[in-house]
Kinemage of the C-alpha trace (Angstrom):
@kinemage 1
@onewidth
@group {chain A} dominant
@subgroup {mainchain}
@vectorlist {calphas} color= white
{ca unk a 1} P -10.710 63.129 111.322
{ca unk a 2} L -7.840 64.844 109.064
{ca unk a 3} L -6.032 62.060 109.451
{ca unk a 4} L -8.488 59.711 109.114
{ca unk a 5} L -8.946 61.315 105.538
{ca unk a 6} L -5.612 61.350 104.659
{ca unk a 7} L -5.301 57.989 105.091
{ca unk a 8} L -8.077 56.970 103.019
{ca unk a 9} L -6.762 59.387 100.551
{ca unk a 10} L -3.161 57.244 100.756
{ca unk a 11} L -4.635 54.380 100.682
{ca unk a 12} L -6.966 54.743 97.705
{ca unk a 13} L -3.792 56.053 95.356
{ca unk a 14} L -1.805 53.271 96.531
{ca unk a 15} L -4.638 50.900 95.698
{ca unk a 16} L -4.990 52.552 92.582
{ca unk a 17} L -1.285 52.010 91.362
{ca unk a 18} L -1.482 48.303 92.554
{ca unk a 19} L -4.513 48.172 89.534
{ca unk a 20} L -1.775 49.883 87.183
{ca unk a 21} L 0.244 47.145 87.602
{ca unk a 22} L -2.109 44.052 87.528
{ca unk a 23} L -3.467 45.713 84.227
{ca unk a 24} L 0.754 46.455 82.786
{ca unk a 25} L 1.605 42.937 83.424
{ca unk a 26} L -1.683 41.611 82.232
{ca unk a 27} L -1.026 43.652 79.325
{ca unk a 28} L 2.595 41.955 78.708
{ca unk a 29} L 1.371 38.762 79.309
{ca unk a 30} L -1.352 39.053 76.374
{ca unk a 31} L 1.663 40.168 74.364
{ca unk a 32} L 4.458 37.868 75.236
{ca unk a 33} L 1.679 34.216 74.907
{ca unk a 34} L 3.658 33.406 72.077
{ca unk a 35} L 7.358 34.142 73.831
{ca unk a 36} L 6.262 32.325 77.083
{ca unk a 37} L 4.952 29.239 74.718
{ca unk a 38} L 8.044 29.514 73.249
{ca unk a 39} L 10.019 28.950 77.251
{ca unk a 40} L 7.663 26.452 78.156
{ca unk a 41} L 8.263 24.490 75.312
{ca unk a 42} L 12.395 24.680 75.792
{ca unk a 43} L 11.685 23.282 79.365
{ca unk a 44} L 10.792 25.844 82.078
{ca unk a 45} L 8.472 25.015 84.607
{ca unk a 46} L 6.083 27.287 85.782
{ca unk a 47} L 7.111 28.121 88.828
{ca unk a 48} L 10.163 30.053 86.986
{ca unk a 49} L 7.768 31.651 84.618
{ca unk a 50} L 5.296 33.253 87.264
{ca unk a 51} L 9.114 34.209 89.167
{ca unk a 52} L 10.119 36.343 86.340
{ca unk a 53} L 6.309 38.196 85.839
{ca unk a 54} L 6.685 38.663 89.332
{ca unk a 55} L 10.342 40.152 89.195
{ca unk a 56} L 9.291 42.334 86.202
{ca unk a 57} L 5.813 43.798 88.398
{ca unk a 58} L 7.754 43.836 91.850
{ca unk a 59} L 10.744 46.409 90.604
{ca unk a 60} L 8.303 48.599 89.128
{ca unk a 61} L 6.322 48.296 92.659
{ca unk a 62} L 9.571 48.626 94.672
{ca unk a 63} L 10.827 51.311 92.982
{ca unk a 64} L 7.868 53.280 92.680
{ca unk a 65} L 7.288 53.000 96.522
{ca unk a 66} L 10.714 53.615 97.424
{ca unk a 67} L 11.097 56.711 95.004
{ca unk a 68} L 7.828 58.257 95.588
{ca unk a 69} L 8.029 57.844 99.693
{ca unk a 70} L 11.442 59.288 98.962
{ca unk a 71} L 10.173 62.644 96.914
{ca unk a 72} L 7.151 63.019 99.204
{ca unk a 73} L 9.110 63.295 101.718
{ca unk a 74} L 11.368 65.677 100.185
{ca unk a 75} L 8.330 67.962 99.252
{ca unk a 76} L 6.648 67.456 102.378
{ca unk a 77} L 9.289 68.636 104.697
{ca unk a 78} L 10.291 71.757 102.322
{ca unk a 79} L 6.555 72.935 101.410
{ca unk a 80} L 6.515 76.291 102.676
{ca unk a 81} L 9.532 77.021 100.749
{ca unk a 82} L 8.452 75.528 97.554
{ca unk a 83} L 4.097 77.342 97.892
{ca unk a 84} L 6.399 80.552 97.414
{ca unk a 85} L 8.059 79.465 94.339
{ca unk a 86} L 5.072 77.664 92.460
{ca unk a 87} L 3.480 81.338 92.968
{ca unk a 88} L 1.085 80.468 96.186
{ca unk a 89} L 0.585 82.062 98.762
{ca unk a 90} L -1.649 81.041 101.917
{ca unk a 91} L -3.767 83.886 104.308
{ca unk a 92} L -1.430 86.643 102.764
{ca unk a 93} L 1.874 85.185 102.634
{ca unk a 94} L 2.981 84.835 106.359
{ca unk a 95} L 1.246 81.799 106.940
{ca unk a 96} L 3.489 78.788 107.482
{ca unk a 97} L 1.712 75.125 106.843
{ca unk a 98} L 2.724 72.695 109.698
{ca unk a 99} L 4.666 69.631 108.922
{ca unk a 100} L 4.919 66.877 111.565
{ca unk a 101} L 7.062 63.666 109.838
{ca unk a 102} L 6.450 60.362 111.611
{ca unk a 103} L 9.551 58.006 110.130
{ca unk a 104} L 7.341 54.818 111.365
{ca unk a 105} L 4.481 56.066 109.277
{ca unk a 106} L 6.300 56.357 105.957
{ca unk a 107} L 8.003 53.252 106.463
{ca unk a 108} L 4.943 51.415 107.184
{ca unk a 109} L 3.426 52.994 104.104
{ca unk a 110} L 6.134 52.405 101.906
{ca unk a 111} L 6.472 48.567 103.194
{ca unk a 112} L 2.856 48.255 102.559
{ca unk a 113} L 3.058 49.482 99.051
{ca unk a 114} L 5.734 47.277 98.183
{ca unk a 115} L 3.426 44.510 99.751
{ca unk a 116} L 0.419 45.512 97.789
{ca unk a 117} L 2.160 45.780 94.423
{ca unk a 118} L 3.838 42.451 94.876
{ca unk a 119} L 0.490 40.723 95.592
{ca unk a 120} L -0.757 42.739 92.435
{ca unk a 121} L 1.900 40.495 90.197
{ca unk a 122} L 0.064 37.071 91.337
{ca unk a 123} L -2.733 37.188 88.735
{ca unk a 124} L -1.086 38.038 86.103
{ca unk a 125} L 2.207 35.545 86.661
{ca unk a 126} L -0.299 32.985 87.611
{ca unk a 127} L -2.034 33.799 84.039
{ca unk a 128} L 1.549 33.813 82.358
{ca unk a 129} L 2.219 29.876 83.495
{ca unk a 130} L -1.087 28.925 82.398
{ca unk a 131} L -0.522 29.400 78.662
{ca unk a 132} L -0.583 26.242 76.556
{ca unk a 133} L 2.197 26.294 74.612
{ca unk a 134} L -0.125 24.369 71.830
{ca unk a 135} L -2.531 27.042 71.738
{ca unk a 136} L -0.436 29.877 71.665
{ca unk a 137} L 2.047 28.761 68.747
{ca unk a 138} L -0.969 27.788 67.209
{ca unk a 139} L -1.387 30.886 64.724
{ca unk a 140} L 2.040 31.775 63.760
């Protein structure tokens, strides 16, 4: 059942960063119309402008992922060295937490927040390739 929860837990924060980046690059889509107008009209297709919205949202994805399965692991592994420090101390001080690191599982759900985030650049890029360059240039 613990585990059960934690994965929901894991789950729900990765899900929850994936919606941090669909609403960043939606975001810099809104403000780059005019410098994506600007491309289309000098001759790129939009396959190349949906490649670089999905570049831009799958570092931030990949390196999130990466770094954060990196420091969790970190901080998992050394927690009953660093509940001391931050001034905590569990049933009186001599209680240890246990710590049981699966490799396969941090892999898997590193890999599946790299997935996640680059699926989470899609809407945006698609919304990126979609802007008239008419329309856009229109007003300035």
């Amino acid at each position: 059942m613990e585990r059960n929860m934690m994965g929901l837990m894991l789950g729900l924060i990765v899900l929850v960063a994936a919606f941090n980046i669909i609403s960043a690059l939606v975001m810099v889509v809104m403000e780059k119309q005019s410098e994506v107008a600007i491309l289309k009209t000098q001759g790129m297709t939009n396959s190349q402008i949906v490649s670089i919205f999905v570049v831009q949202g799958g570092s931030s994805g990949v390196i999130g992922a990466v770094v954060g399965g990196l420091l969790g692991t970190l901080l998992s592994l050394n927690i009953n060295t660093v509940l001391p420090l931050m001034g905590i101390n569990l049933l009186g001080g001599n209680f240890m937490l246990p710590v049981v690191v699966e490799p396969l599982q941090i892999t898997l759900v590193v890999v599946c927040a790299v997935l996640l985030s680059l699926a989470a650049t899609l809407f945006p890029s698609l919304k990126a390739a979609s802007v008239q360059p008419a329309e856009a240039l229109r007003y300035e």
